[in-house]
C-alpha positions in Angstrom: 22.0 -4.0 45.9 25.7 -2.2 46.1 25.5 1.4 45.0 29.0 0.2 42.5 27.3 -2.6 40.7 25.6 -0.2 38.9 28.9 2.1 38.0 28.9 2.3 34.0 26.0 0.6 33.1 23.2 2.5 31.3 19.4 1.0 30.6 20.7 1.1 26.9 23.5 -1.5 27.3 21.0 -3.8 29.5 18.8 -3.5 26.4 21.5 -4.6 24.1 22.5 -7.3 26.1 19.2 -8.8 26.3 18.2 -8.1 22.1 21.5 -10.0 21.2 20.5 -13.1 23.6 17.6 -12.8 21.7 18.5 -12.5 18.6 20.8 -15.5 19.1 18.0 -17.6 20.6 15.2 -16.6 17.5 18.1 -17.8 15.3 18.8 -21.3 17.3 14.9 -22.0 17.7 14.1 -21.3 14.3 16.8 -23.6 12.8 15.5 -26.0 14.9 11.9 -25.6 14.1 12.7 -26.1 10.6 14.9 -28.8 10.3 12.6 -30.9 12.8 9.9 -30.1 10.1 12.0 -31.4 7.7 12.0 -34.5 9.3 8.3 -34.6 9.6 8.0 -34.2 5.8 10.9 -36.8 5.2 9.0 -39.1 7.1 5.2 -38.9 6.1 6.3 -37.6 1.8 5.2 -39.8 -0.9 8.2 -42.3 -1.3 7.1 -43.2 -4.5 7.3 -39.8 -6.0 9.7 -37.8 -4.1 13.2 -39.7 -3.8 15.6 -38.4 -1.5 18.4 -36.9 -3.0 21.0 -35.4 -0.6 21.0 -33.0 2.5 22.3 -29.4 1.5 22.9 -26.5 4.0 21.4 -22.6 3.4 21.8 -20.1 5.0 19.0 -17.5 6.0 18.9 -14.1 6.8 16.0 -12.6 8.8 15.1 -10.2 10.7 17.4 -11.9 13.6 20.1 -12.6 11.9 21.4 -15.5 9.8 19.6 -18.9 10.5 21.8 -21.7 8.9 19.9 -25.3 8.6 20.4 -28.7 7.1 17.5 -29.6 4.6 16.4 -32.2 2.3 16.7 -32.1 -1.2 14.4 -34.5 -3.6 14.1 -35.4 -7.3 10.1 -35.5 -8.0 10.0 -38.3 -10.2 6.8 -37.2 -11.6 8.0 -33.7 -13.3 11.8 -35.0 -13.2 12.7 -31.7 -11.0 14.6 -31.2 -7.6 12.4 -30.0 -5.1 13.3 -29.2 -1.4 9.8 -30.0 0.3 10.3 -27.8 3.1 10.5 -24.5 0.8 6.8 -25.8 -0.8 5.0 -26.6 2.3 6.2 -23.4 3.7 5.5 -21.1 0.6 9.3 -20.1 0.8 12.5 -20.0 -1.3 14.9 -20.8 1.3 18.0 -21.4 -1.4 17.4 -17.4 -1.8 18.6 -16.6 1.3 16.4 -13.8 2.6 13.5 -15.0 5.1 9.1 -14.4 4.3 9.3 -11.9 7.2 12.3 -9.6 6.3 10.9 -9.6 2.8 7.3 -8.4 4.0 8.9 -6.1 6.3 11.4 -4.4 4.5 8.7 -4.2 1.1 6.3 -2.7 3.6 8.5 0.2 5.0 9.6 0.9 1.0 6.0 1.5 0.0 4.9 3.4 3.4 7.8 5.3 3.5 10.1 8.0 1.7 12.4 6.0 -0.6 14.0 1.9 -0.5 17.3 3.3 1.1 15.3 5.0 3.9 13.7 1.2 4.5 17.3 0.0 4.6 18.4 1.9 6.9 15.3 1.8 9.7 15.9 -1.9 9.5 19.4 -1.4 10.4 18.1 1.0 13.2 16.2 -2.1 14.4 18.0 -5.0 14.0 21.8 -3.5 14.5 23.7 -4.3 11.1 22.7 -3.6 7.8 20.3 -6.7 7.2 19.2 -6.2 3.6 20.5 -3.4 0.8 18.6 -0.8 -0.7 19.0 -2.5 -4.0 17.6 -5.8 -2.7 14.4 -4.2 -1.6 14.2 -2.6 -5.2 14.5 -5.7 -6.9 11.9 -7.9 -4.5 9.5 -5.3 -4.7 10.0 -4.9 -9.0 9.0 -9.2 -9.2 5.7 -8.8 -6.7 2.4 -8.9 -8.1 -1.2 -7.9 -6.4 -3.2 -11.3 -5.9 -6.8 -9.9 -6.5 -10.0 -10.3 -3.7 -12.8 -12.3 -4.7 -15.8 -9.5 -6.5 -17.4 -7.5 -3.8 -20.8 -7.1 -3.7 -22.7 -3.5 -4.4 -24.7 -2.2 -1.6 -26.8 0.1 -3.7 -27.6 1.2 -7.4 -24.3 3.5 -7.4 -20.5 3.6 -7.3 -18.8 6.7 -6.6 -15.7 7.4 -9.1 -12.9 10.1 -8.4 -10.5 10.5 -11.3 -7.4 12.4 -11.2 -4.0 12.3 -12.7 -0.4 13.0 -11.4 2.5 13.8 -13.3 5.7 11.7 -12.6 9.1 12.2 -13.5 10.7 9.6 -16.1 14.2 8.4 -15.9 16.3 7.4 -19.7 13.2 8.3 -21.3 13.0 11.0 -24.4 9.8 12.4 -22.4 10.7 14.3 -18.9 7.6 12.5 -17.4 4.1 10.9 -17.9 1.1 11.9 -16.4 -0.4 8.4 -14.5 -4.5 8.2 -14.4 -5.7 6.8 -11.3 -9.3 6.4 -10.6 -10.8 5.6 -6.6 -14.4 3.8 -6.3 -16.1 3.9 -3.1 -19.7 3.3 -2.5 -20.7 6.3 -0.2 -20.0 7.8 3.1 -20.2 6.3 6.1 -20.3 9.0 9.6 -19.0 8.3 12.7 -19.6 11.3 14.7 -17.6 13.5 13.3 -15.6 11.2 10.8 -16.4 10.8 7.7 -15.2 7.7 6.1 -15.7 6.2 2.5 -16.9 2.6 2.3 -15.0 -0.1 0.3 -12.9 2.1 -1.1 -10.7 0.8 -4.4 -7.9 2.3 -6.7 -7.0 1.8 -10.3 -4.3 2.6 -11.9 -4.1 2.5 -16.0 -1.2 0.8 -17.3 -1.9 -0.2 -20.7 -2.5 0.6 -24.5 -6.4 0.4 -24.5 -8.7 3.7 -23.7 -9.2 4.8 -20.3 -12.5 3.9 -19.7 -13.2 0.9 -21.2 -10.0 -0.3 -19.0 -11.8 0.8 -16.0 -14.9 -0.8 -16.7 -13.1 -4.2 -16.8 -11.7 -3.1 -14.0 -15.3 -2.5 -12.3 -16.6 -6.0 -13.5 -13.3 -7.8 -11.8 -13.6 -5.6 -8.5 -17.3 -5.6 -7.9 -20.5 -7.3 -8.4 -20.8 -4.7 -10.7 -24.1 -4.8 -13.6 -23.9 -2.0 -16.0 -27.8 -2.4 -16.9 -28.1 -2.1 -13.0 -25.4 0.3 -11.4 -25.1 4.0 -12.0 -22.1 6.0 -12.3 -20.9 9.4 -10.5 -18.0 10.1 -11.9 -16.2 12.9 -10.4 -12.8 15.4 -12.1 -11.6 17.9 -13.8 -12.0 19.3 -17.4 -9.3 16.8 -19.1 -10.4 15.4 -22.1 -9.3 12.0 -21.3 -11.8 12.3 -18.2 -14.5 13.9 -19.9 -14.3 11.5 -22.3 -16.3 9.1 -19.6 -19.8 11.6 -20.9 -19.7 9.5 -24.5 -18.1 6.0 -23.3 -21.1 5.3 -20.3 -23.9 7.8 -21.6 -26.5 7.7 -19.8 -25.4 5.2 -17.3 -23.4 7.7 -15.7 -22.8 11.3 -14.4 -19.8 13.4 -15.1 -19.7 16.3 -12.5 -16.7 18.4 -12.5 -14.3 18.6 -9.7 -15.3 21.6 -7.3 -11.4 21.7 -5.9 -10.3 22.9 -9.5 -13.2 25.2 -10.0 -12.8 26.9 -6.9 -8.8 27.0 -7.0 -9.2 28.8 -10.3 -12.0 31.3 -9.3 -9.5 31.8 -6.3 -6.7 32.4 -8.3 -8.2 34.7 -10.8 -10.6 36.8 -8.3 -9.2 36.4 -4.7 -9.4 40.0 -4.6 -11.7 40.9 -7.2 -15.4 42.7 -5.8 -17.4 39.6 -7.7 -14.9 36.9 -5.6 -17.9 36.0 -3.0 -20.8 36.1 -5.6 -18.9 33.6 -7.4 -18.3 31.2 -4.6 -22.0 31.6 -3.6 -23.1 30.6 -7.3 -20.9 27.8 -7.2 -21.6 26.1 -3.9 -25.1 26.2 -4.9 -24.8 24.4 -7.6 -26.1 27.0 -9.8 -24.0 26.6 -13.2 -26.0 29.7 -15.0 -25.7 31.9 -12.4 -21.9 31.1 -11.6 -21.2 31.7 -15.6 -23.4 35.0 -15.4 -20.9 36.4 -13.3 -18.1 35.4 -14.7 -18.6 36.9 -17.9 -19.9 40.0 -16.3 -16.3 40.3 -15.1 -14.7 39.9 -18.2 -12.6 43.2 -18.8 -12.5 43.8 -15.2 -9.0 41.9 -14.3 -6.4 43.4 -13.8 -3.6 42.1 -16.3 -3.9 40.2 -20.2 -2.6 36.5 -18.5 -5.6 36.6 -15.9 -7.6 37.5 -18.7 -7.0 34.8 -21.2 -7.4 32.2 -18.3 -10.7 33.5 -17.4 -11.7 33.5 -21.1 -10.0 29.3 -20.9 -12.2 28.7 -17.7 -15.4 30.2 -19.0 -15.2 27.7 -22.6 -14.8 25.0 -20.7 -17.8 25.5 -18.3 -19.8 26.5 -21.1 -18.7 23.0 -22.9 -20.2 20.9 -19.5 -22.6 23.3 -17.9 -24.5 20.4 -16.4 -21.3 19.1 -14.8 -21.7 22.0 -12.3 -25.1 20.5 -11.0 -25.8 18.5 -8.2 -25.3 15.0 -9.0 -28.0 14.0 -6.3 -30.5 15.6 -8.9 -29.5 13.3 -11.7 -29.9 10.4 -9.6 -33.6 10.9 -8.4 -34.0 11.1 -11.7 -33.4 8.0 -12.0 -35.8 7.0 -8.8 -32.4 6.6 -6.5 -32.7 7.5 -3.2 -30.2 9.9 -2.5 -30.1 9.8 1.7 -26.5 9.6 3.2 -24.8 10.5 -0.2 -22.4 13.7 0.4 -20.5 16.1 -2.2 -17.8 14.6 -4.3 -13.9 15.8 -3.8 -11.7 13.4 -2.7 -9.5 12.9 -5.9 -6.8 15.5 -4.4 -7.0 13.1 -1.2 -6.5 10.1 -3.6 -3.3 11.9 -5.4 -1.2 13.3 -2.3 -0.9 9.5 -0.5 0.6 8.6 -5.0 2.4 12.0 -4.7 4.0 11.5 -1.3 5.7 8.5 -2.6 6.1 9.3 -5.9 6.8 12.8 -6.5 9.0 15.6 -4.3 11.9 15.6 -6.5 12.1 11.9 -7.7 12.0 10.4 -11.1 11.2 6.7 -12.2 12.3 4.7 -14.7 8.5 2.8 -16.3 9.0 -0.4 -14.6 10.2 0.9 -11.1 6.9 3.9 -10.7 4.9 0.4 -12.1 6.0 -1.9 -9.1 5.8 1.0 -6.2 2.2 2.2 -7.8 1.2 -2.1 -7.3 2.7 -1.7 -4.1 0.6 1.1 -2.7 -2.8 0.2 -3.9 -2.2 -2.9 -2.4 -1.4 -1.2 0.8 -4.5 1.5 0.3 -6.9 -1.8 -0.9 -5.4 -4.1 1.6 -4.6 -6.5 -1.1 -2.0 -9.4 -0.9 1.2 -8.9 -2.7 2.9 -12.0 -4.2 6.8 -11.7 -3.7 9.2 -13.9 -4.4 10.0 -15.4 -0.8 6.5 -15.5 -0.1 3.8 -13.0 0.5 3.4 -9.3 1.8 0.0 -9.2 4.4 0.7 -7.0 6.7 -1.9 -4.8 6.0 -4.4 -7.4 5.7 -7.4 -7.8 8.4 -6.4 -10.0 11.2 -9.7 -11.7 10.5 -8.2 -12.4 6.9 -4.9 -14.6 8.5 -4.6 -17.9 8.5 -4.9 -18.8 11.8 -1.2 -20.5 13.0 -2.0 -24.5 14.3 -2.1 -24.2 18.0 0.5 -27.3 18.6 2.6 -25.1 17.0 2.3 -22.2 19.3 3.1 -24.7 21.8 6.2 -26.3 20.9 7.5 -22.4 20.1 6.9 -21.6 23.5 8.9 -24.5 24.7 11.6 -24.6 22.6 12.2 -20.6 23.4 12.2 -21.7 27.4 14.4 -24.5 26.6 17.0 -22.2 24.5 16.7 -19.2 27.0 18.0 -21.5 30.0 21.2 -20.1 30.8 21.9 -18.6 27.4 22.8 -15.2 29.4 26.5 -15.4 29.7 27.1 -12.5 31.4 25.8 -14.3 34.0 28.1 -16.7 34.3 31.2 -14.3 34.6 33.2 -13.0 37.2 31.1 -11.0 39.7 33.8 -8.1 39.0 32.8 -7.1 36.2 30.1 -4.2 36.0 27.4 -5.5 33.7 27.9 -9.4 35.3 27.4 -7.3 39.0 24.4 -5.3 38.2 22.8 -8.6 35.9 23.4 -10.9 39.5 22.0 -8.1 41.4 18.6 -7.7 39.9 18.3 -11.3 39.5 17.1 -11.4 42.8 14.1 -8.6 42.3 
């Protein structure tokens, strides 16, 4: 190969030549795809029902670029509508304009990432021109709607509940913000060497009028197998009253323990320094609720200013209201003749809360039905849930076992279609040899 066939050409502009060939050639297959299943369904429809009305042209964009195509359009004589047949069987509205796949994607980077206009502009990044708006992505994400899994089984005579709540920002609101409850439900620990990993984890969220608990509890029935004569609770948080208000809704079918994170980041603040600091993180890892509030009202009198003092005098009330909280949960349940092998210490609400916070907090504010929509959003991402859009459906995060598997025939004609389409759809190749690119393009042709 000449040394000058190479003169100005970079592996970046080879790269764009190629993605806009192939961005051109996605575009022509597709359109062809669709149309010729157009056909198929204008062919083999029920004649009787569906009577052809006329041929109208859309235009699509994906994640390729715009895709225009002819398709049918039918009155259904049987609900006196106008269907197109095509959009049905494919589970698409293609008179929208925006394709199943940009939808899913760009509703996918919104929840994962940092904010809707960050998803706009990495699929700009990607495809090369500013495919959807910010705005767009807000709106299709504001109409989806979880599509809830069939009730899992319980492996076991206990569920695991972490409650915590996180304060959001409001937007045209009198109140500045709203605290959101969230509750996770796993059912135990399962170790892989050294990774610990919760099984069949689930989130709700409350969004409604009626009381916490008795919310969650349909909640528990919907999501699981779940028998409230048969399955015991562990309910894990901290002092709130709308958490320890679980004690008097499940009585003695559960067991409120509270959160070690928020007793230990209080002892820490309050006696990181203090001489009694390790007796009191001693008496609480042990699990020894007596000792641990011996010690903190021996050091009443001993802090050193009247604000450290009144919250010690706040902490020590509301141990003394729950002093049974503090205990080992694993004692409660062999009480109850559980077998307690495998099960580990509680504490992953402030896990939970930092994936909601990441997304929801650091300086944003919501107005109620925008923080709603992205809150559906990421528990269907966390729960691997399907999300219901308006184009079609978000499953990206869904278990490749879970797919619908794509009819092979299908896969077939793709393949062939994209050879026939690719066949001298270079042009660059059919230039003058002068030019740079055309030189270096007919040079490696050959390799």
């Amino acid at each position: 190969m000449k040394k000058d066939t190479i003169q100005n050409l970079s592996f970046k502009q080879l790269e764009l030549i190629l993605w806009r060939n192939l961005q051109h050639t996605y575009s022509q297959v597709l359109a062809q795809l669709l149309e010729e299943l157009d056909k198929q369904i204008a062919e083999n429809r029920d004649r009787d029902r569906f009577r052809l009305h006329d041929t109208r042209t859309c235009t699509i964009t994906s994640l390729f670029g715009d895709i225009e195509i002819k398709r049918n359009y039918y009155h259904d004589r049987k609900t006196g509508k106008y269907v197109c047949l095509l959009d049905r069987i494919l589970e698409f509205k293609g008179a929208k304009g925006i394709s199943p796949l940009l939808e899913e994607t760009a509703m996918e980077f919104a929840i994962t990432g940092t904010s809707y206009r960050k998803a706009a502009d990495v699929l700009e990044d990607i495809v090369g021109y500013r495919v959807i708006s910010h705005e767009t992505i807000r709106k299709l994400l504001l109409e989806a709607t979880a599509i809830s899994k069939e009730p899992e089984p319980v492996h076991g005579q206990v569920l695991f509940v972490e409650v915590d709540g996180l304060y959001v920002k409001r937007q045209r609101q009198k109140q500045r913000g709203k605290e959101e409850k969230i509750a996770a439900v796993h059912q135990g620990w399962e170790v892989n060497r050294k990774r610990v990993k919760l099984k069949n984890k689930r989130h709700f969220v409350h969004n409604g009028k009626e009381p916490f608990w008795e919310a969650f509890e349909k909640f528990l029935t919907d999501t699981y197998d779940y028998d409230p004569a048969v399955h015991k609770l562990v309910i894990n948080g901290d002092g709130a009253a709308w958490i320890t208000a679980c004690r008097e809704y499940f009585g003695d079918r559960a067991f409120y323990t509270l959160d070690r994170y928020h007793v230990a980041r209080e002892i820490q603040r309050l006696f990181k320094r203090h001489p009694r600091y390790r007796a009191l993180r001693k008496a609480l890892a042990k699990n020894a609720p007596e000792k641990l509030l011996m010690e903190l009202n021996s050091a009443v009198g001993t802090l050193e200013d009247e604000s450290k003092e009144a919250q010690l005098e706040n902490l020590i009330k509301q141990l003394e209201k729950y002093p049974e909280a503090l205990r080992d949960y694993r004692d409660w349940l062999k009480e109850q003749g559980i077998d307690v092998k495998g099960f580990r210490s509680m504490g992953s609400a402030e896990a939970t809360m930092s994936v909601f916070a990441k997304r929801l907090k650091n300086g944003r504010s919501w107005v109620v039905k925008g923080v709603s929509a992205m809150m559906t959003g990421l528990v269907a991402h966390m729960d691997k849930l399907t999300l219901k859009t308006l184009f079609g459906r978000v499953e990206k995060w869904i278990e490749p076992s879970e797919e619908k598997k794509v009819p092979k025939r299908y896969v077939k004609k793709v393949s062939r279609m994209v050879k026939e389409a690719t066949r001298g759809n270079i042009p660059y190749l059919k230039r003058t040899i002068h030019l740079p690119v055309c030189s270096a393009l007919k040079a490696l042709k050959g390799f």
